[in-house]
N, C-alpha and C positions, 0 to 999 in steps of 0.2 A: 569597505572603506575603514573597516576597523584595524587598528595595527595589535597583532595576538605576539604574547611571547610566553615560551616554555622550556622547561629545563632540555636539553639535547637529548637523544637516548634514553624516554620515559614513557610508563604509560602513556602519562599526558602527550605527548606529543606524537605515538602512534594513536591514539585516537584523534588527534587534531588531522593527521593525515589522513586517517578512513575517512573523516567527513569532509578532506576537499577544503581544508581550512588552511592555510596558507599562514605562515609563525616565522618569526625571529626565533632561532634556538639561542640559548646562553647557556653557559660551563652549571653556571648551579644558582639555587632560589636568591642569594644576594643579588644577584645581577639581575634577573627580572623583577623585584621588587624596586631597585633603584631604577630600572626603565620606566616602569609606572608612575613612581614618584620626580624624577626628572620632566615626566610628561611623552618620550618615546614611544611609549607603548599606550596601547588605550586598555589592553586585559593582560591579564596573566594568570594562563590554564596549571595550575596544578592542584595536590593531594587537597583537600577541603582541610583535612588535622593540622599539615604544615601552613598555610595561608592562614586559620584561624591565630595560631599562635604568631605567624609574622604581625599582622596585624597588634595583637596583644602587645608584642614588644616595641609598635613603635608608634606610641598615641600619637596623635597631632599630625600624622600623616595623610589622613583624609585615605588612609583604606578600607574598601567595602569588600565583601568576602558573599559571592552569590549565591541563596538559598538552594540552589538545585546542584543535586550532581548530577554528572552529563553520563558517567559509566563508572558506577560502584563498582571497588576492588579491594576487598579485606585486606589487612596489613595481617603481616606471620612474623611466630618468634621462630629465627632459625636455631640449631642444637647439631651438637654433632652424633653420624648415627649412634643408636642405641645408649643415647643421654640418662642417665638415673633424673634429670630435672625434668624431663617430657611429663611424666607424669604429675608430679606435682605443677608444673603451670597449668594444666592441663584443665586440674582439679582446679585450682584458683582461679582460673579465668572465670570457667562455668558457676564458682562462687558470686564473683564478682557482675557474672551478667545476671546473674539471676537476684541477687540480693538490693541492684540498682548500685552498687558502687562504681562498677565502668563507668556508665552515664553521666555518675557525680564525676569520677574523674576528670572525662573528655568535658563536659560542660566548666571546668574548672581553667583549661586551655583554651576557650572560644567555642566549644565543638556545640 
């Protein structure tokens, strides 16, 4: 009885299919966000990073953002082959996760 909405053509919404869940697809996250807030919708399945930050940008909306994720899927920077930058983000990432600045980051967005 719940009415589910997800971006068309995403992770999110091939995993809402493996599990037999039943969704409203829309073109992209403004439009499930506004079904939610119109009241349309009662969920909307997407990335946990983009919904923290929807949320962020639109106080007074009464959105909640659910502690669980259903199927972790890292995010990638893409490069074209054989990029001289590969290496340097590479090296900054693993700075980054290691020194706790990622965390600061993403925590700085909702995450």
């Amino acid at each position: 009885g719940v009415r589910v909405t997800t971006v068309e053509d995403t992770q999110a919404a091939i995993w809402l299919q493996r599990q037999g869940i039943d969704f409203v697809p829309v073109a992209d996250v403004d439009a499930g966000i506004d079904r939610l807030v119109d009241g349309s919708s009662d969920a909307f399945v997407f990335d946990s990073p983009v919904l923290k930050w929807e949320r962020s940008q639109r106080p007074g909306a009464g959105l909640e953002v659910g502690a669980e994720l259903f199927d972790p899927i890292p995010y990638g920077i893409a490069l074209q082959p054989g990029s001289a930058l590969r290496e340097q983000i590479n090296t900054s990432m693993l700075d980054m996760l290691t020194d706790g600045t990622y965390d600061r980051i993403l925590r700085s967005y909702g995450g």
